[in-house]
C-alpha positions as CSV (number, residue, x, y, z in Angstrom):
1,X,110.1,35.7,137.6
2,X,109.3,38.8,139.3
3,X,106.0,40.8,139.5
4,X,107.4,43.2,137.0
5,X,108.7,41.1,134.6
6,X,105.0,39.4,134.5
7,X,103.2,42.7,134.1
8,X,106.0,43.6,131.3
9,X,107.5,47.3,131.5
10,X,107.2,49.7,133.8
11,X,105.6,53.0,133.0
12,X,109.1,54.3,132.8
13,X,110.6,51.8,130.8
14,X,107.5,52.1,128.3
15,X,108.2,56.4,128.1
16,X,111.7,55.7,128.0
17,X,111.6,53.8,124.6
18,X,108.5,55.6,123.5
19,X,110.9,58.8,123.8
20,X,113.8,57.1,122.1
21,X,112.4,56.1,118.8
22,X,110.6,59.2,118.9
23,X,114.3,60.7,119.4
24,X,115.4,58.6,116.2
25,X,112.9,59.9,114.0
26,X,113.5,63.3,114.6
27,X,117.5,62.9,114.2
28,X,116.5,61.3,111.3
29,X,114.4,63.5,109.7
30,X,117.4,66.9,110.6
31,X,120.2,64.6,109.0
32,X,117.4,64.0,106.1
33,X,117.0,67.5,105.9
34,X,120.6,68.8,106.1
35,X,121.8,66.3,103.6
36,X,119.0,67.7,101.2
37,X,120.4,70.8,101.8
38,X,124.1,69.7,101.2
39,X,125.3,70.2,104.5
40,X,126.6,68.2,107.5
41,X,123.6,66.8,109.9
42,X,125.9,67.8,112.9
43,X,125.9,71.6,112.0
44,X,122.4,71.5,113.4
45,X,121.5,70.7,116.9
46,X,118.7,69.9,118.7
47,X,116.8,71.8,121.4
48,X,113.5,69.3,123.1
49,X,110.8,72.0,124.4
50,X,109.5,70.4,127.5
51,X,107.4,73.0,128.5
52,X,104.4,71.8,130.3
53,X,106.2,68.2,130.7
54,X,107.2,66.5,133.7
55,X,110.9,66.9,135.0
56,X,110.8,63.2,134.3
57,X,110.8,63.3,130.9
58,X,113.4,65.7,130.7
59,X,115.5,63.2,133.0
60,X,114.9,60.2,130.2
61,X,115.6,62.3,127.5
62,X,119.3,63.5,129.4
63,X,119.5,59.7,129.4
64,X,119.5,59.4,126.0
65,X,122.0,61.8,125.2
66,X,120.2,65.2,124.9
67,X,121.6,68.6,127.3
68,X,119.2,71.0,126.0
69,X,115.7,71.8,126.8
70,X,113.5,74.6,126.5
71,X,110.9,76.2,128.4
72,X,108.1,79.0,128.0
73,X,107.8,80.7,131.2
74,X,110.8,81.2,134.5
75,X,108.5,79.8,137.4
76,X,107.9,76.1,135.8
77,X,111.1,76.2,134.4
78,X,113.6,77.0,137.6
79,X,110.9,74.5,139.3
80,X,112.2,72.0,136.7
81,X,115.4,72.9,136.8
82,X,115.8,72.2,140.4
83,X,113.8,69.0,140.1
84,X,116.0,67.0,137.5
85,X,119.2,68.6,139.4
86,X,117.8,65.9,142.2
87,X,116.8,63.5,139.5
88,X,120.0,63.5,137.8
89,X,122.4,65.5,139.6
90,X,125.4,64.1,137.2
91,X,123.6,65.8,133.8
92,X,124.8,68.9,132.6
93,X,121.5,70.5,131.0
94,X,121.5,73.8,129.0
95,X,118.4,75.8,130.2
96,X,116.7,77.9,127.6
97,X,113.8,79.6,128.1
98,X,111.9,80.0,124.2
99,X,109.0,82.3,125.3
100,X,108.7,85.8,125.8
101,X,109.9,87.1,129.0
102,X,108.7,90.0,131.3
103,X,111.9,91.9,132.4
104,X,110.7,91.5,136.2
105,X,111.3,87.8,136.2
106,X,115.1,88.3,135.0
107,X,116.6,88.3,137.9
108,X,115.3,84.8,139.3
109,X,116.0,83.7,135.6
110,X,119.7,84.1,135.6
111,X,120.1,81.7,138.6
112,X,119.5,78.6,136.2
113,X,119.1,79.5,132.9
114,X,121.8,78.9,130.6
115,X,120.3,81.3,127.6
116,X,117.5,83.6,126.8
117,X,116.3,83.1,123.2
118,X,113.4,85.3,123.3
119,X,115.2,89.1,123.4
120,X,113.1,91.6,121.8
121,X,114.0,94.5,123.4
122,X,116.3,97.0,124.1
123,X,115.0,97.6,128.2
124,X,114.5,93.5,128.2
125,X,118.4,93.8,127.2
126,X,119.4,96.3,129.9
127,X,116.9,94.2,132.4
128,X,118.7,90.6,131.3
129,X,122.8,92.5,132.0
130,X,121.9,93.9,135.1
131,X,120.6,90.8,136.6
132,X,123.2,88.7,135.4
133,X,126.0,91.1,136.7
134,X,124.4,90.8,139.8
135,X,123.9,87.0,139.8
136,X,127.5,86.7,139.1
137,X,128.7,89.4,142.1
138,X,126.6,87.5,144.3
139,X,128.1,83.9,143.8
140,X,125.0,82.7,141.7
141,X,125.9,82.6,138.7
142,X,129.2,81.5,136.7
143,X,129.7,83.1,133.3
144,X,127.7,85.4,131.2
145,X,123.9,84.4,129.7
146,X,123.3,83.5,126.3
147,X,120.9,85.6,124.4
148,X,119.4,85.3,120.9
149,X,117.7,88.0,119.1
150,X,114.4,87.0,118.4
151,X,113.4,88.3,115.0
152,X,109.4,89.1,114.0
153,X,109.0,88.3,110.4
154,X,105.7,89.6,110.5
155,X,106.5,92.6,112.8
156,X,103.3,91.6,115.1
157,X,103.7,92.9,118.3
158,X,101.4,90.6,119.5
159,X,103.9,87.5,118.8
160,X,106.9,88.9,120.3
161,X,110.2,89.4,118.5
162,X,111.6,92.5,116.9
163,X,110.9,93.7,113.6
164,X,113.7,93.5,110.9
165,X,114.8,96.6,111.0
166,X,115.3,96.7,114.2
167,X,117.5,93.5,115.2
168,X,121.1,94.7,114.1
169,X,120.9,97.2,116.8
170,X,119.8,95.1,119.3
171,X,122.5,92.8,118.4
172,X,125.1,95.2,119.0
173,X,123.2,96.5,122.1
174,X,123.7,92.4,123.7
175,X,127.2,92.6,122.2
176,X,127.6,95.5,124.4
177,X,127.4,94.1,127.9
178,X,129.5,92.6,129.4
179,X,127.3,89.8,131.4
180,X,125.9,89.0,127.8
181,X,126.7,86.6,124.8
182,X,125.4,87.0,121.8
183,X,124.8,83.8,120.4
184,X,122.5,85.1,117.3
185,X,119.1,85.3,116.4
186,X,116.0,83.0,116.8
187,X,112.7,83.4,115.0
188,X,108.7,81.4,115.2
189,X,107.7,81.5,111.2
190,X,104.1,82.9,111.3
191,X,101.3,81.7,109.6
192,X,100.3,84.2,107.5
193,X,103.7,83.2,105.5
194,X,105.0,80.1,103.7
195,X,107.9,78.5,106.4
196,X,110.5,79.0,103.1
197,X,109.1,82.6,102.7
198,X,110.4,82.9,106.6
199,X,113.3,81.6,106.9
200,X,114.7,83.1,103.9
201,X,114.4,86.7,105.9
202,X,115.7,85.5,109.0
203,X,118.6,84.0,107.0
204,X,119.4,87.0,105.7
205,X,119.1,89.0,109.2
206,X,120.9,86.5,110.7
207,X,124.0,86.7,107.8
208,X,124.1,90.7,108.6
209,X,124.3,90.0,112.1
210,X,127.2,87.8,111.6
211,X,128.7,90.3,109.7
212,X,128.9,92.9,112.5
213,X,129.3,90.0,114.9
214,X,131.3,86.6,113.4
215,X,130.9,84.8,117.1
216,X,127.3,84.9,116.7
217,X,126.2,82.0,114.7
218,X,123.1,80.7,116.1
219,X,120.3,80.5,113.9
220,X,117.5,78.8,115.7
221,X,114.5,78.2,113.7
222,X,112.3,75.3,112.5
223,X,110.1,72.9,115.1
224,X,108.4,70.3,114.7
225,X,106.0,70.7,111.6
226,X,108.6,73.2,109.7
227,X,111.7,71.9,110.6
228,X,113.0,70.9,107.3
229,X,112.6,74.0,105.8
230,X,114.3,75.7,108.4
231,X,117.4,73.2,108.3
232,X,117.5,73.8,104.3
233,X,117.5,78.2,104.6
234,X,120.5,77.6,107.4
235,X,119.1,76.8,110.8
236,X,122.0,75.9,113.0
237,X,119.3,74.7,116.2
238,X,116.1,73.4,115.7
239,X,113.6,73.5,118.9
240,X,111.5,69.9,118.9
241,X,108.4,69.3,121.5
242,X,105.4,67.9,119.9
243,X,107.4,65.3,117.4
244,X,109.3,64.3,120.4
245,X,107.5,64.4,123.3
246,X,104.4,64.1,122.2
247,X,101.1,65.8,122.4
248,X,99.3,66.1,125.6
């Protein structure tokens, strides 16, 4: 018998299966939801925030099936990034970055981020298209960037997002470029609101976008303590960190 197999699992092996029931319950709990809401539990998908975790994790988690992963800010991100690409250079991750962005760090963004899902802003718009146009001139990039529309309930400027009223027209502004997607809308429910109360409005902003725009039907909203209420009001990606990676 070898040393390890005395000692019993490695510290890897141990986060490995901490990660996958942890992974289990929170399917669970979105096909729980969606069924509630009489829908199918694979119209929602799943994005793990691993901001402020180690490339590591994101590597076991890519093990277990998951390609998309979220991150606050472009420095520890693109450091990630290029960290699992060594770690697992057969995964296919989807970048997103879920926090708000200044527009100077767009242009080191677009090298590895798949999506944007923090646009607020008509110049972060212009700032996001002209880096990505030049990302793809210059052989770095393949394809245009993802962006969601991240609506303000509340209309606190202090949270980031865009108020309401003012998300159709960014909406058509992303539709506009041509180094853009527009994949929809994504929204944090404040506190000073029930969750239901939330979702409900972004629902609603989100239908009117579609309207204008049928290819965009991302509605990301919900995490790990509101996630059920998000899946029942139409949430089409929910982002998970605490209830799946833990707390640190």
């Amino acid at each position: 018998m070898s040393a390890s197999s005395r000692s019993g699992p490695s510290d890897e092996e141990a986060r490995r299966a901490e990660l996958a029931d942890a992974l289990a319950a929170v399917r669970a709990r979105v096909a729980d939801a969606a069924r509630a809401a009489g829908r199918d539990p694979a119209e929602v998908g799943l994005l793990a925030v691993t901001k402020t975790w180690p490339a590591s994790d994101v590597a076991l988690l890519t093990d277990l099936g998951l390609d998309a992963f979220g991150e606050n800010k472009e420095q520890e991100g693109a450091a990630k990034a290029a960290e699992l690409a060594d770690l697992r250079p057969d995964a296919a991750p989807r970048w997103h970055v879920v926090g708000r962005l200044q527009r100077n760090k767009a242009r080191s963004l677009v090298r590895w981020a798949h999506a944007v899902d923090s646009v607020d802003s008509a110049r972060l718009v212009d700032a996001l298209e002209s880096a990505a146009a030049r990302a793809v001139d210059a052989g770095e990039r393949q394809g245009p960037l993802e962006v969601l529309v991240q609506v303000s309930v509340d209309a606190d400027p202090s949270r980031g997002g865009a108020p309401v009223a003012e998300v159709p027209g960014l909406a058509d502004r992303v539709a506009g470029c041509a180094h853009l997607h527009l994949g929809g809308v994504m929204t944090v429910a404040p506190q000073d609101v029930t969750p239901e109360e939330a979702f409900a409005t972004v629902s609603d902003v989100a239908a009117r976008v579609r309207a204008t725009h049928p290819r965009a039907t991302t509605l990301s909203a919900g995490m790990s303590g509101d996630l059920e209420a998000a899946v029942a009001y139409g949430s089409t990606c929910v982002r998970v960190g605490t209830a799946l990676l833990g707390r640190r």
